[in-house]
C-alpha positions as CSV (number, residue, x, y, z in Angstrom):
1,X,126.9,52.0,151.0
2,X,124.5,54.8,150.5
3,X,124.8,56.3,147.0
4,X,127.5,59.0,146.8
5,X,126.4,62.9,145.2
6,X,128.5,62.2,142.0
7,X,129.5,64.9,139.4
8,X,131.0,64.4,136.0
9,X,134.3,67.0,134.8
10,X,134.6,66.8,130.9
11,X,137.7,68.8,130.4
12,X,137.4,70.0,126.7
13,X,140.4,71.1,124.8
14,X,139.5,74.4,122.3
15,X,138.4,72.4,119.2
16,X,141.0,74.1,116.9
17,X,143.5,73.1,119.1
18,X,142.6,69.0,119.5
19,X,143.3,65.7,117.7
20,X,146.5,66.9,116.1
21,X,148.0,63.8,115.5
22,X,144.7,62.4,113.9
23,X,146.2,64.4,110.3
24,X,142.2,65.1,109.3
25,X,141.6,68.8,108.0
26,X,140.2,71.4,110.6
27,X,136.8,70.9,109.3
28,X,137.0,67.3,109.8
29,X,138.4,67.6,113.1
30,X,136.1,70.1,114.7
31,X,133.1,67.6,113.3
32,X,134.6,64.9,114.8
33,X,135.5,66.3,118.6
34,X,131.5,68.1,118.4
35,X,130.3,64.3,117.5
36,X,131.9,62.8,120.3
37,X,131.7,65.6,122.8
38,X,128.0,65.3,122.0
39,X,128.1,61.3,122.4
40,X,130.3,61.8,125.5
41,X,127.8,64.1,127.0
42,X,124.0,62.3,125.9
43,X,126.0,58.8,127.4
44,X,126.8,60.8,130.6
45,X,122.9,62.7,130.9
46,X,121.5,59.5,130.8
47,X,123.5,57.8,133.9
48,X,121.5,57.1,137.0
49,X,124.7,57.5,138.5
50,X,125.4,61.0,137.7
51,X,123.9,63.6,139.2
52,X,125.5,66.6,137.6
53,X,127.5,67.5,134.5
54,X,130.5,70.3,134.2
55,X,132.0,71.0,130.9
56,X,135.1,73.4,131.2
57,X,136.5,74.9,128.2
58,X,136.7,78.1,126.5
59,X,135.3,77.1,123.4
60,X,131.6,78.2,122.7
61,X,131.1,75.0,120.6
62,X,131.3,73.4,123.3
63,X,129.3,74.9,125.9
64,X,126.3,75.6,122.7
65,X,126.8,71.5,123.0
66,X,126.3,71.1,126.3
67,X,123.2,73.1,126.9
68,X,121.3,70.6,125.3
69,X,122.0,68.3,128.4
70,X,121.8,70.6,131.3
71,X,125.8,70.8,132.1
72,X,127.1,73.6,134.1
73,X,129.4,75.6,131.9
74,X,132.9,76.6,133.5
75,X,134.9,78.7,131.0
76,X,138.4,78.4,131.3
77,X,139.8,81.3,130.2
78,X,143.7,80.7,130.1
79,X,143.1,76.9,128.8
80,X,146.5,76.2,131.0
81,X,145.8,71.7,130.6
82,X,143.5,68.8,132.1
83,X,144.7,69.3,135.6
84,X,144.1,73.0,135.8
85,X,140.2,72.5,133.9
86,X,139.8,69.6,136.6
87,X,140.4,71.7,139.5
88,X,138.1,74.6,138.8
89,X,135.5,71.8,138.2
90,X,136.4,70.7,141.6
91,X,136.1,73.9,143.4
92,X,132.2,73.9,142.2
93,X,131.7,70.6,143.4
94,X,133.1,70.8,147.0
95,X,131.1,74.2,146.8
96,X,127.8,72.4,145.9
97,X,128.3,69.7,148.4
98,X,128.9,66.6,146.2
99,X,131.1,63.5,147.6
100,X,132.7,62.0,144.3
101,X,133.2,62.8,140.9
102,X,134.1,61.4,137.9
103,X,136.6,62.6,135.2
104,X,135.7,61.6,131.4
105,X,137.2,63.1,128.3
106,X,135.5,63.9,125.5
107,X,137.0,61.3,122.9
108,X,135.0,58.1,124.6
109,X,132.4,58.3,122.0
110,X,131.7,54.1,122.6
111,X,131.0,54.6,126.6
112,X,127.8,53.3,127.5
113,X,125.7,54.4,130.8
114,X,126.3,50.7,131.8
115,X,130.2,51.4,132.0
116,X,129.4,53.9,133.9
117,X,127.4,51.9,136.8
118,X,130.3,49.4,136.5
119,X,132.8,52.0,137.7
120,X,130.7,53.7,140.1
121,X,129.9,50.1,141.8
122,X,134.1,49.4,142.2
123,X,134.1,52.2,145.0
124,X,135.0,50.0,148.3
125,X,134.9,53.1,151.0
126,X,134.6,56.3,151.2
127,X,138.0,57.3,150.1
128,X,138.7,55.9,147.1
129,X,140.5,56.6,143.3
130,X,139.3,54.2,140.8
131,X,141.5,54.7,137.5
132,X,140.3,53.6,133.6
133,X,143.4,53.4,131.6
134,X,143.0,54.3,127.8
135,X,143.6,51.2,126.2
136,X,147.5,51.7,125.2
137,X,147.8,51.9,129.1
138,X,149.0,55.3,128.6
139,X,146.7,57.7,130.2
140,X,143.2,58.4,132.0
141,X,140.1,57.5,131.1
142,X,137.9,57.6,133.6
143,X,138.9,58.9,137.1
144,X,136.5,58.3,140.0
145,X,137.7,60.2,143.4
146,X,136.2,60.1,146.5
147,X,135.7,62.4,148.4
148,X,136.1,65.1,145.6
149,X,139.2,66.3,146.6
150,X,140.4,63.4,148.1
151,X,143.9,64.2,145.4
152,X,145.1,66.3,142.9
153,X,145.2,64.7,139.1
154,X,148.1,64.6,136.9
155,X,147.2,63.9,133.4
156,X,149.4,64.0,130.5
157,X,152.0,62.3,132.7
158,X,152.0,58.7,132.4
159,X,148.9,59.6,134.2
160,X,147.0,56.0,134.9
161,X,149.9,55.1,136.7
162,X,150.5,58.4,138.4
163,X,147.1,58.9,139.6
164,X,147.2,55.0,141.4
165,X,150.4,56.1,142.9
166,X,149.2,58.8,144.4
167,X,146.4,57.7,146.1
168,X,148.5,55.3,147.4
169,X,151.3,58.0,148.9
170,X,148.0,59.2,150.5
171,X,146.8,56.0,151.8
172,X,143.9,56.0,149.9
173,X,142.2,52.8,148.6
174,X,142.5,52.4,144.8
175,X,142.1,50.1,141.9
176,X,142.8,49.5,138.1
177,X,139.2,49.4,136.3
178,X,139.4,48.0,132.5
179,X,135.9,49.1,131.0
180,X,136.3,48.3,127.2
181,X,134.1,50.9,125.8
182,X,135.7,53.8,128.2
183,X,138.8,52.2,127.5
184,X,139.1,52.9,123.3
185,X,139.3,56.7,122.8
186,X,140.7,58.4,119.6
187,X,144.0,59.8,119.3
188,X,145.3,58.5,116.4
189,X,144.2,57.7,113.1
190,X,143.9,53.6,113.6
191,X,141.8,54.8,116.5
192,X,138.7,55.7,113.8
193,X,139.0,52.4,112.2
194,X,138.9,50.7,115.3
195,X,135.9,52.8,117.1
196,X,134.4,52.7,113.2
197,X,134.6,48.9,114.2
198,X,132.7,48.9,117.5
199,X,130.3,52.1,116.4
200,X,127.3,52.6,117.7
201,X,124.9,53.3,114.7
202,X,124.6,56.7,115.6
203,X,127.9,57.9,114.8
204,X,128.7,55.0,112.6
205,X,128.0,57.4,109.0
206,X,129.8,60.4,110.1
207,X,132.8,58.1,110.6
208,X,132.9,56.6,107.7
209,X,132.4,60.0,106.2
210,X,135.7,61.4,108.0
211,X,137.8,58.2,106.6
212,X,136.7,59.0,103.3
């Protein structure tokens, strides 16, 4: 199989606004989402797989994080959820000619650019959905679609499981992916000690400094 244009969407929630349940104070919080944004992105920049970054958000942290790796910047104005951010990174896509895309959020901060490659290689024909649960098998991690707008997404809906039904309502071939490293994102406040556990050395210190 030829290799497939691929994009990457990282939908990213206003930093004000994110990792609620976490309980850390805003400054700690906002640190935390521009670490792993920043982790999210560098990981992504250095795939051989993806050809093109989009970051959609409306906050200016974010895109002042992004320049640093070439993304395109999508501003979402009315901030209406993931599915809404996803489909205006879409739109640009399909404009530019791509044939898949991947979704990542921004709380992956373990992903590696091998993960990546992993996922990428699962695609079995041209239409295809490949799904990464998060590792409570409650969401999306990583959502490869081909051709771009191949379906719609539906996170923050059991979405794994809606996203794999779905493709098959629209006959399209799909599998369950379990990457590890994509897998473990941060919601909750075991989350740190358990990415704290598996850090990379890089963000290993500013962890430790947000548990303190």
């Amino acid at each position: 199989m030829s290799k497939l244009r691929t994009g990457a969407i990282v939908p990213v929630k206003t930093f004000s606004k994110a990792k609620t349940r976490l309980n850390l104070s805003y400054e700690k919080t906002e640190d935390l989402c521009k670490m792993m944004l920043e982790e999210v992105l560098q990981t992504i920049s250095q795939s051989d797989v993806i050809e093109k970054i989009t970051v959609v958000s409306k906050d200016e942290s974010a895109f002042k994080i992004g320049k640093k790796f070439d993304v395109v910047e999508i501003y979402d104005e009315k901030e209406q959820g993931v599915n809404s951010a996803v489909a205006m990174a879409d739109k640009y896509f399909l404009d530019e000619g791509f044939g898949a895309t991947i979704v990542f959020p921004q709380d992956v901060p373990l992903m590696q650019t091998e993960d990546i490659r992993t996922l990428y290689d699962f695609q079995m024909i041209d239409k295809c959905v490949l799904v990464v649960p998060s590792r409570r098998f409650d969401g999306t991690n990583a959502l490869f679609r081909s051709p771009v707008d191949v379906m719609e997404t539906h996170y923050d809906e059991d979405s794994y499981k809606i996203h794999l039904t779905t493709a098959n309502n629209k006959s399209v071939k799909s599998a369950l992916v379990l990457i590890r490293r994509i897998m473990l994102d941060v919601d909750e406040p075991e989350d740190l000690q358990t990415i704290l556990k598996y850090s990379k050395p890089s963000i290993s210190k500013m962890l430790e400094d947000l548990l303190i």
